[in-house]
N, C-alpha and C positions, 0 to 999 in steps of 0.2 A: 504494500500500500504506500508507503513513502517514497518508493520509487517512483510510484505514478502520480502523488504529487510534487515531486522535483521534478519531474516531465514536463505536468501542466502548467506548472507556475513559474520553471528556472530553465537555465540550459541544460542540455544533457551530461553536461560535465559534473553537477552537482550530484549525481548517480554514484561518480568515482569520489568527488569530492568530501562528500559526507561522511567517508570511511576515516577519514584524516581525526578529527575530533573523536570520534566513536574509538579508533585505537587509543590515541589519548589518555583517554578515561579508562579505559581495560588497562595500560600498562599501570597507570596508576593506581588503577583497585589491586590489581597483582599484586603489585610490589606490597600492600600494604595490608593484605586479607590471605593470601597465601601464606603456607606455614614454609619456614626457611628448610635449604635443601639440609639434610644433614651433611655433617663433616666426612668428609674421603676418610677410605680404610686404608687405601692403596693409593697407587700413582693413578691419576685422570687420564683416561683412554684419549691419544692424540688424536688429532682430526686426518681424515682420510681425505687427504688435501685431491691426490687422483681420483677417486671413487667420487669427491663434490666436484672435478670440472670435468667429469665425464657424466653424471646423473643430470645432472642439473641443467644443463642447457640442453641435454636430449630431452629430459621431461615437456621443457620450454619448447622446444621444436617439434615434438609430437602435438602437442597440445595447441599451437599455432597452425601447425597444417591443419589440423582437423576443423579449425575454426575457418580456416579459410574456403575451403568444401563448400561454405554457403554462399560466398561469392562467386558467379557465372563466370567473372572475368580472368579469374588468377587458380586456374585449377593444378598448372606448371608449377605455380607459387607452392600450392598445398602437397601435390606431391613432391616437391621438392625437399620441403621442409619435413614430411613426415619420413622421407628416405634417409636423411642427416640423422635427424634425430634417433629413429630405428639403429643406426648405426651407433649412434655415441650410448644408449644404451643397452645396447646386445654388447659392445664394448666393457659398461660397468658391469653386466653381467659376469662374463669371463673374470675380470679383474676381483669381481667379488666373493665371486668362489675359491679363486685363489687366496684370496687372504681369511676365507670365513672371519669368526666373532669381530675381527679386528675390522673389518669394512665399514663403511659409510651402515649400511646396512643387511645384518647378516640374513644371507639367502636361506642359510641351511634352516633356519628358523621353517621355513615354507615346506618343510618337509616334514613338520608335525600335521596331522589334520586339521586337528581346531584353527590352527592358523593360515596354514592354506585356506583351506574351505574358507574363512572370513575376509580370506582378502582378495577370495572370488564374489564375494555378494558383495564386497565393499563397491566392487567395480560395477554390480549387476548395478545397486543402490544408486549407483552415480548417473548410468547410464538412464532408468527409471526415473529418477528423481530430476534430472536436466534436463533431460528431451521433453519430459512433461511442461515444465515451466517454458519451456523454447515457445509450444504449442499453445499452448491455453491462453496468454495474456493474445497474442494474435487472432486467434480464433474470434476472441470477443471485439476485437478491434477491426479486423479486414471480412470477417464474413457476420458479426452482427451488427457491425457499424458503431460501435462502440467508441467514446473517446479514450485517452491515457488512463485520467483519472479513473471514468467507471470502469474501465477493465482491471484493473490496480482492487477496486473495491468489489468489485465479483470472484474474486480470489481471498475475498477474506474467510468465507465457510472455509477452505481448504486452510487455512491456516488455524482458524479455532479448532479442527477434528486433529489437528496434528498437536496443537498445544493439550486437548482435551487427554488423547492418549499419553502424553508425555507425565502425566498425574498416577497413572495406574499400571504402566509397563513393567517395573519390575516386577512387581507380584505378580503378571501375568508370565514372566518369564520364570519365575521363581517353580511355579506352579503347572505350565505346561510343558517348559526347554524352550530352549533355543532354537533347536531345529523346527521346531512345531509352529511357536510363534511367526517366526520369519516367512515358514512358507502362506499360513494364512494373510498372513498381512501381506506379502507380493500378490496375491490371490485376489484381496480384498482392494489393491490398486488396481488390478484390472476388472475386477466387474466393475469398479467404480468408474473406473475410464471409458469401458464400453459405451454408455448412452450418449460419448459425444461423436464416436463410429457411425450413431447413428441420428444423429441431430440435424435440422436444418435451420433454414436463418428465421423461422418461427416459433421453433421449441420453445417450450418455457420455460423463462429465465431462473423460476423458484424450483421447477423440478432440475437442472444444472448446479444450480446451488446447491440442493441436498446431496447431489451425487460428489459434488464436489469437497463437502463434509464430510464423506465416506471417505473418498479418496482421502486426504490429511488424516482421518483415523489410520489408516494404513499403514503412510507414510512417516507419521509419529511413532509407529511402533518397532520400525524397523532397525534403527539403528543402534539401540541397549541390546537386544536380542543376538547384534551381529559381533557385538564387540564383548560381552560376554562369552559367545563360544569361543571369541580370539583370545580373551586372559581365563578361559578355566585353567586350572594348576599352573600358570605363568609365574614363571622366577620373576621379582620383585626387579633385578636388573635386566631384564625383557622386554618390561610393558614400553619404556620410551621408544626402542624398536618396531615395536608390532605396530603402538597407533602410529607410527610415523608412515610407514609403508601401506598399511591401513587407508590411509585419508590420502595419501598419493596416487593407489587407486581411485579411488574414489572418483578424485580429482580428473584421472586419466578419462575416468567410465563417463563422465560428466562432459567433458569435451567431445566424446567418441558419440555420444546420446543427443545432444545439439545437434554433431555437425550431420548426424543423419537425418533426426528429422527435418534438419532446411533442405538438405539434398532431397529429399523425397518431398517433400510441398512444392518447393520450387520447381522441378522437373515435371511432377503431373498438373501441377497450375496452369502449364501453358498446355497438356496434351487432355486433361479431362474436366478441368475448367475448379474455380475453387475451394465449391462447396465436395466436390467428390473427392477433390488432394487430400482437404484438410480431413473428410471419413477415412481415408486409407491410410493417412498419416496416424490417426490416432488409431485407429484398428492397429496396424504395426506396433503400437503403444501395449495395447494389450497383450499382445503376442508376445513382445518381452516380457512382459511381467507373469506370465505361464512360465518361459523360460526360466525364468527366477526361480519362478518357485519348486521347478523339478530341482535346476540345482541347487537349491537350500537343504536337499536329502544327503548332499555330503556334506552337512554338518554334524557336529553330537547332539546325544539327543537328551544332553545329562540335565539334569532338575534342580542342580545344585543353586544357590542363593548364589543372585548376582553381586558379581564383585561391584566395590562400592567406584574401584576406576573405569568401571563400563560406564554406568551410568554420567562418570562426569566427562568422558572422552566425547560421551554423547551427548 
């Protein structure tokens, strides 16, 4: 909602701008609400000076091509940068195996399951979770006519069902697992998705709305559930690894979920006209989040009480 009023009311720049003050205020409550780190046993693990200038700009250069995919004009651009960047991290790949623990970050972690498996839905999560928001604020805008502002404000049901479940996740996860939770709620993203598959520029706006409240139920619940199977029995010197890799995913699956839904509206825009892109576009929406939820069966399926850094990771 605040994006869409810095739209209607300021330049587009205050979209980026806003984050400037908003960190601010976070470093500062950090510094003064966080409890200090405890004191070193040992010598502080040095920084993996090669593993950060080979990750780090391949990250960037994946994450750029893929954004670029929605521009018509620079498709050379986006493959180009997706090839660099594939290279510079297939690169820390190697490099990071060779040095296991001692790495930017260690792979072999990825070969336990909890952790694998969590930092395959991290990416599902991202890809689910981005594509959607690509989709929906346009939807209301180019096929209902919609301005900034009210499309901003018809996305608010999906934000109160994702705050509403963020009140009662752990004890659902407590009480079902992980693996259980996760899969209903990608589940529960796509039936919720579906009625805009099949929506036209008539639907009505309070039946979108409600589905849209489902959908943020969903979506709120996904993220404690995934991050708990990632630190079940996780050594205490782990967890800063896992969410890091974790939420880089994430991040990856988020660019990769954008840049295909623009690719797919924009391509059938011009060959089946708008209101049928943007049905197949969200159809395709649901269709991932099925895929989600088969893959959420390689997680565990343990019942144990969510660690208290799941939930604040999340």
């Amino acid at each position: 909602m605040l994006g869409g009023i810095l739209l209607a009311l300021g330049d587009w720049r205050w979209v980026f701008l806003i984050n400037v003050p908003l960190c601010l205020v976070g470093i500062v409550a950090a510094w003064r609400v966080l409890p200090a780190d405890p004191e070193a046993t040992g010598p502080r693990p040095g920084l993996d000076a090669l593993g950060f200038a080979l990750l780090v700009p391949g990250i960037t250069a994946v994450v750029y091509g893929f954004s670029q995919f929605s521009e018509a004009q620079s498709p050379a651009l986006a493959w180009g940068a997706l090839a660099v960047g594939a290279l510079l991290v297939a690169g820390f790949v190697l490099w990071a195996l060779r040095r296991g623990e001692r790495a930017l970050i260690d792979l072999t972690l990825l070969a336990r399951r909890n952790i694998g498996s969590s930092t395959l839905m991290m990416f599902l999560l991202g890809v689910t979770l981005f594509g959607g928001m690509f989709l929906l604020p346009l939807y209301w805008q180019m096929e209902r006519g919609q301005g900034v502002l009210a499309a901003a404000l018809l996305l608010i049901p999906q934000g109160i069902g994702s705050l509403l479940t963020r009140l009662v996740i752990a004890r659902v996860v407590e009480r079902l697992g992980a693996r259980t939770t996760t899969m209903a709620s990608f589940l529960l993203v796509g039936v919720a998705t579906l009625p805009f598959a099949f929506a036209g520029e008539h639907t009505s706006e309070v039946l979108l709305g409600a589905t849209l409240l489902v959908r943020g139920l969903g979506l709120g619940a996904l993220m404690v559930p995934i991050m708990a199977n990632a630190f079940e029995q996780l050594e205490p010197e782990a967890v800063a690894q896992v969410s890091m890799q974790t939420r880089i995913m994430q991040q990856l699956g988020g660019a990769l979920g954008t840049a295909v839904a623009a690719v797919i509206l924009a391509a059938l825009t011009t060959s089946v006209g708008l209101e049928t892109a943007f049905r197949i576009s969200f159809a395709v929406s649901v269709a991932g989040c099925v895929i989600a939820a088969v893959a959420s069966l390689t997680m565990t399926s343990g019942t144990s009480r969510t660690p208290a850094h799941a939930s604040a990771a999340a």
